[in-house]
C-alpha positions as CSV (number, residue, x, y, z in Angstrom):
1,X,2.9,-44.9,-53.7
2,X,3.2,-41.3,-52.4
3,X,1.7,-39.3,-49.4
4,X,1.4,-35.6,-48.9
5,X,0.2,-33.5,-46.0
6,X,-3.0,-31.6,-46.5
7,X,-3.3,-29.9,-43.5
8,X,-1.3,-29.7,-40.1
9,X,-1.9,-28.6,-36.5
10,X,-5.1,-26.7,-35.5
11,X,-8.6,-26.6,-37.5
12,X,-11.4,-27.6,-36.4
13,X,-13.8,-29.9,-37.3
14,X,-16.4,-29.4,-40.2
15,X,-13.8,-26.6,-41.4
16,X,-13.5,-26.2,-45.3
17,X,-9.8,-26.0,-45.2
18,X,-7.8,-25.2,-48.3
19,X,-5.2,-27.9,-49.0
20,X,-1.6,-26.8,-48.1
21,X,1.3,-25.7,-51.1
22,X,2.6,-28.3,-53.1
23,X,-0.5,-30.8,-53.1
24,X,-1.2,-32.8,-56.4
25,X,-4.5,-32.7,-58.2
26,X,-6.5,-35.1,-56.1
27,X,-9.2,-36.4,-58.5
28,X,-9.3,-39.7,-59.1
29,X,-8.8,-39.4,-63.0
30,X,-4.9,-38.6,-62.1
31,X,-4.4,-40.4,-58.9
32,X,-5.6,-43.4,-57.4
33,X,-6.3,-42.5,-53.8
34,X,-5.2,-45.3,-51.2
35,X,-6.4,-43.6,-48.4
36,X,-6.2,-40.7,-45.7
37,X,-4.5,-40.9,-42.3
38,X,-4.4,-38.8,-39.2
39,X,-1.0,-38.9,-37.7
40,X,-1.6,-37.8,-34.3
41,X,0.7,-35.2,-32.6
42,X,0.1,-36.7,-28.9
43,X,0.4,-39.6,-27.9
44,X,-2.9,-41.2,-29.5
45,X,-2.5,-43.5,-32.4
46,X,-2.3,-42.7,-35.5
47,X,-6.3,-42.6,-37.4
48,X,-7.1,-43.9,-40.8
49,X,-9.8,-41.5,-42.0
50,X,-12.8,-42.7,-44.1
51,X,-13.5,-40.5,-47.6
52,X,-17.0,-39.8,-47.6
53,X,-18.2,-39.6,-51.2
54,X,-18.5,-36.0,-52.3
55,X,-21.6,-34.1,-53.2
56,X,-22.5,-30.5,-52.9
57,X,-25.2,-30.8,-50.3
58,X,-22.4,-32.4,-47.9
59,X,-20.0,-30.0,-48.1
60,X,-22.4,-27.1,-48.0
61,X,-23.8,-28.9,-44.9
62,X,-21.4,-26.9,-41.8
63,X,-22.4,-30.1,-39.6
64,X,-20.7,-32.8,-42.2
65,X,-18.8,-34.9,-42.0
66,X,-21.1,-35.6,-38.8
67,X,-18.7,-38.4,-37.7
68,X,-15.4,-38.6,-36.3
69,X,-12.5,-39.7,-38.2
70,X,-14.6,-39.2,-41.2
71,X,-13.0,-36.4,-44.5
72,X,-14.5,-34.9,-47.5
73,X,-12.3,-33.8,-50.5
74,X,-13.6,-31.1,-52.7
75,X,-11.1,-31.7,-55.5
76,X,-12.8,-28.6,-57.4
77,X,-11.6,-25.9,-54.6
78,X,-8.6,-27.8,-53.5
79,X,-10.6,-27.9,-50.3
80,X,-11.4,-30.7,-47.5
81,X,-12.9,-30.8,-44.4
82,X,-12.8,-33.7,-41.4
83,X,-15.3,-34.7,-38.9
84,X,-12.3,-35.3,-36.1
85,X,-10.4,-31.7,-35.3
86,X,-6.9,-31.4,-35.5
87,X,-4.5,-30.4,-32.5
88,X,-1.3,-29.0,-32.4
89,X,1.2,-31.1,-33.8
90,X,-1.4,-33.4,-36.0
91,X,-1.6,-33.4,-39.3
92,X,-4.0,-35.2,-42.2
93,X,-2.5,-37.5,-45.0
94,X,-3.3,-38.1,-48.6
95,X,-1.5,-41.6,-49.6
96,X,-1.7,-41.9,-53.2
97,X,-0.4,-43.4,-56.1
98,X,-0.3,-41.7,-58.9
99,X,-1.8,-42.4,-62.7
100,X,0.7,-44.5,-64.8
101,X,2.6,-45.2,-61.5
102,X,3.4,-49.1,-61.3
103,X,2.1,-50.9,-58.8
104,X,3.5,-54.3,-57.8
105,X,1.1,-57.1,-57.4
106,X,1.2,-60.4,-55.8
């Protein structure tokens, strides 16, 4: 399993933000995507985000994702864009694991 940061400190919400150097392709026909988190730079908890499925009407939408703690991936544009805004100091998580990666089972 493997994370990597797709964004840190401030964007706003419902912000197409591109992701940041050194991400891996994201679509799920070369990773398996666990999950996303928002590690919060204060001293809130951290977030797990929920993936809303993609389509182009959402992310042309500038109100989606409409609810907080809520992310869409555009894997086509290397983009994504969360309902919750980050703040100084936050950041957003992809935890993955990647496609021929062995995963232990019990």
């Amino acid at each position: 399993m493997k994370a990597v940061c797709l964004g840190k400190d401030a964007v706003l919400a419902q912000i197409e933000t591109a992701f940041l150097d050194g991400v891996p392709d994201l679509d799920e026909d070369e990773n398996f995507i666990a999950g996303f988190i928002h590690p919060n730079g204060a001293a809130a908890p951290t977030t797990d985000l929920i993936r809303d499925n993609f389509t182009d009407a959402l992310w042309a939408d500038p109100a989606e994702p409409a609810i907080a703690a809520h992310i869409l991936i555009n894997v086509t544009t290397r983009e994504w864009k969360a309902g919750t805004a980050l703040a100084d100091g936050d950041s957003i998580w992809a935890v993955f694991i990647p496609k021929g990666d062995r995963v232990l089972a019990s």
